[in-house]
C-alpha positions, 0 to 999 in steps of 0.5 A, a space after each residue: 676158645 673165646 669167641 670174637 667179633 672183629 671191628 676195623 677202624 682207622 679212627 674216622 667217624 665212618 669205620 666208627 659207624 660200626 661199632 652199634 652193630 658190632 655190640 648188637 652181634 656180640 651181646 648175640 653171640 656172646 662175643 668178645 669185640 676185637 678193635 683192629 687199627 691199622 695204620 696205612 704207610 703214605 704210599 697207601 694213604 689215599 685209600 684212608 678217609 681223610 687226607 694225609 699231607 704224605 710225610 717221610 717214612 721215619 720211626 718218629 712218625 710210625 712211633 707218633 702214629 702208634 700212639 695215637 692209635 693206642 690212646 684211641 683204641 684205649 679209649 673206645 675199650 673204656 667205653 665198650 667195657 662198660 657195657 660188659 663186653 669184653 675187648 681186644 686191640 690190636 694195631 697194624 701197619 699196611 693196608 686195610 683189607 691185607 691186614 683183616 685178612 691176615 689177622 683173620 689167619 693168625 686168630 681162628 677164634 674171629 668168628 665175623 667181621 663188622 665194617 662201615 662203608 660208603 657209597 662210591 662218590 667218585 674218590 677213594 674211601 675207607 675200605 674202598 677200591 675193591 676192599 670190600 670185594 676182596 674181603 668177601 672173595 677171600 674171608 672164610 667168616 660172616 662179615 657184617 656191612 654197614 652202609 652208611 650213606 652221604 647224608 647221614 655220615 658222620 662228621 666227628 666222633 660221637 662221645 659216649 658212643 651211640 647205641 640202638 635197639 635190638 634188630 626187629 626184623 631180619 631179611 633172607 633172601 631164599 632160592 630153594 638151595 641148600 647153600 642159600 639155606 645155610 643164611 637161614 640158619 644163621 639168621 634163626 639164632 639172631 631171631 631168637 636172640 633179639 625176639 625179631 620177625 623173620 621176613 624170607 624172600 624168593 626172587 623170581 627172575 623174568 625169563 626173558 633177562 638174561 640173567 634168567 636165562 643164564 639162571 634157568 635152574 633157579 625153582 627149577 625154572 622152565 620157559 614153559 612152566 613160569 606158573 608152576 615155578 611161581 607155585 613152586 616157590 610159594 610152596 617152598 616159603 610157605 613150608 619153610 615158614 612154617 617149620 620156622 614157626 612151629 620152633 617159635 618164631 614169627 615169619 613172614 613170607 614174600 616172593 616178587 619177580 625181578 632181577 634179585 639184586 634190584 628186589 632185595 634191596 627195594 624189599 628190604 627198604 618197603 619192609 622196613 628190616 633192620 639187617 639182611 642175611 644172605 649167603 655169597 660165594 667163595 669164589 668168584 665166575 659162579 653164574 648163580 644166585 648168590 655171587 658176590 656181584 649181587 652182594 656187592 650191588 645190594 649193599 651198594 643200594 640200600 642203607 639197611 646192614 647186610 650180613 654175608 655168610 660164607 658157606 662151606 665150598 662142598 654145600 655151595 650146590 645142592 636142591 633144598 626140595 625137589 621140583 614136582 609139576 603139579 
C-alpha cells in the first residue's frame, strides 16, 4: 500500500509553513504527500487564520469556496510534482482537526502528519483552541509540528515554494524506557537518511519539584541515592550511544537536571538540532515523562520542528535496562 504524508492546509501562508518539512519526511520515507483542505463553515470561522466577514450558508458560496480551494490545491500539486513526489488532494468541509482525524480513519495508508502552528497571542489560530492537543490525544500516527513564531511568520505566500536542506541534527530525549525507546528507533532511520548526527538527552528532575517526586521511577530515582541515578543514566546513554555507533551513526550524548520540558526545549536551542523526536502518550492522567502536557509545553517554547510518535498502548510502560546500585 503506498505510503502518505498528510499536510492540513487552509490556504494561509502559516499552514503553508509545512509544506519544507513535509517534502524533507516524504523524500525519507518515500512517501506520497497528501494536501488536505478543509473548508470551515462560518459558524467555525473564527478558528481560521484570517478573518472571514461571516457569509450566508448557501450552495453559491460552498461552490465558490470549493473552487478556490481546488484551483489552490492544483497549484501546490504542480509545483510539488516537480520535485518528484507524488501528490493527493483532498477537500473537506467542517472543522480542522475533526476532519484530520477522520480522514486519518478512512486512509490507513497516512502514515504521519505534517502541521504549522503559532504561538498562542491571545486570538484563535490555525489549528488553535486545543486542536493541536486533540490531534495528539486522538491520532495513532507521528505527527510532525512546526512551530512558527510571530517574528518570522509569513505574511503572503512564497512562489516557487521555499525549500531547506536535509536535518542535520536530531534530538531524542530519553528516560531509560522502552516506550521512550520506540522515539529512537524512529529517529534512527531519519539518521541514516539525511547522514545527520543524533544528540540523546536524559533529564534529570530534581527531587525536591514536585514533579519529581511524583516521577520517582524515573532512572529508578531515589531520595537517597541522586548520585548513583545520575551514574545510572550516563550509563545508559553511553551504552545506547554506542550500539547506535557501531550501526554507523554519529551520536552525541547529554544528560542535565531540571524539569524536562524546560530542558528539551533550551537543549534543543544551545545544541542548534534541526527536529526533536520524542514519544507522547495515547492518553491523557499518565504522571509520566512522556505526556502530552510536556509535548505541548515544548512545542509551545522552541521554534525547532518536534516529531511526536504514538507508541503502541501495551509498550507505553516498561524498563529499557535494569537499575544495579553500584
Amino acid at each position: 500500500m503506498e505510503r502518505q504524508t498528510l499536510v492540513p492546509l487552509d490556504g494561509s501562508p502559516l499552514a503553508e509553513a509545512a509544506l519544507p518539512h513535509a517534502v524533507q519526511l516524504a523524500h525519507a520515507y518515500a512517501s506520497t504527500l497528501h494536501l488536505l483542505y478543509t473548508i470551515e463553515s462560518a459558524a467555525v470561522s473564527h478558528t481560521l487564520v484570517w478573518t472571514r466577514p461571516g457569509p450566508v450558508q448557501s450552495h453559491g458560496w460552498l461552490a465558490a469556496e470549493q473552487q478556490a480551494a481546488a484551483d489552490y490545491l492544483a497549484d501546490l500539486a504542480q509545483q510539488l510534482r516537480l520535485s518528484g513526489l507524488g501528490v493527493h488532494v483532498s477537500i473537506r468541509t467542517g472543522h480542522p482537526t475533526d476532519t484530520i482525524l477522520r480522514l486519518l480513519d478512512e486512509h490507513p495508508n497516512i502514515r504521519d502528519v505534517v502541521l504549522a502552528t503559532h504561538e498562542q497571542s491571545g486570538r484563535q489560530r490555525w489549528l488553535g483552541g486545543g486542536g493541536i492537543e486533540k490531534l495528539l490525544l486522538n491520532a495513532a500516527v507521528p505527527i510532525l509540528v512546526v512551530q512558527v513564531p510571530a517574528a518570522h511568520e509569513p505574511l503572503a505566500l512564497q512562489r516557487p515554494l521555499p525549500t531547506m536542506p536535509p536535518y542535520t541534527s536530531v534530538l531524542v530525549p530519553l528516560d531509560g524506557s522502552v516506550f521512550a525507546e520506540q522515539a529512537l528507533a524512529e529517529a534512527q532511520s531519519l539518521v541514516y537518511d539525511w547522514q545527520a548526527t543524533l544528540v540523546l538527552l536524559a533529564v534529570l528532575p530534581s527531587l525536591g519539584e514536585p514533579w519529581g517526586r511524583e516521577n520517582r521511577a524515573l532512572f529508578h530515582w531515589s531520595e537517597s541515592e541522586p548520585q548513583l541515578a545520575q551514574r545510572s543514566a550516563i550509563r545508559y546513554l553511553e551504552s545506547t550511544a554506542q550500539r547506535l555507533r557501531l550501526a554507523g551513526l554519529t551520536v552525541r550524548t547529554q544528560w542535565v537536571s531540571g524539569t524536562p520540558d524546560a530542558m528539551i526545549a533550551t537543549l534543543a536551542e544551545q545544541e542548534h538540532v534541526d527536529l526533536i523526536v520524542m514519544a507522547t502518550h495515547r492518553r491523557s492522567g499518565l504522571s509520566r515523562f512522556w505526556f502530552s502536557g510536556v509535548a505541548m509545553h515544548v512545542i509551545r517554547h522552541t521554534p525547532t520542528p518536534i516529531l511526536l510518535i504514538r507508541p503502541p498502548l501495551q509498550r507505553e510502560h516498561g524498563a529499557a535496562f535494569a537499575y544495579e546500585p553500584q
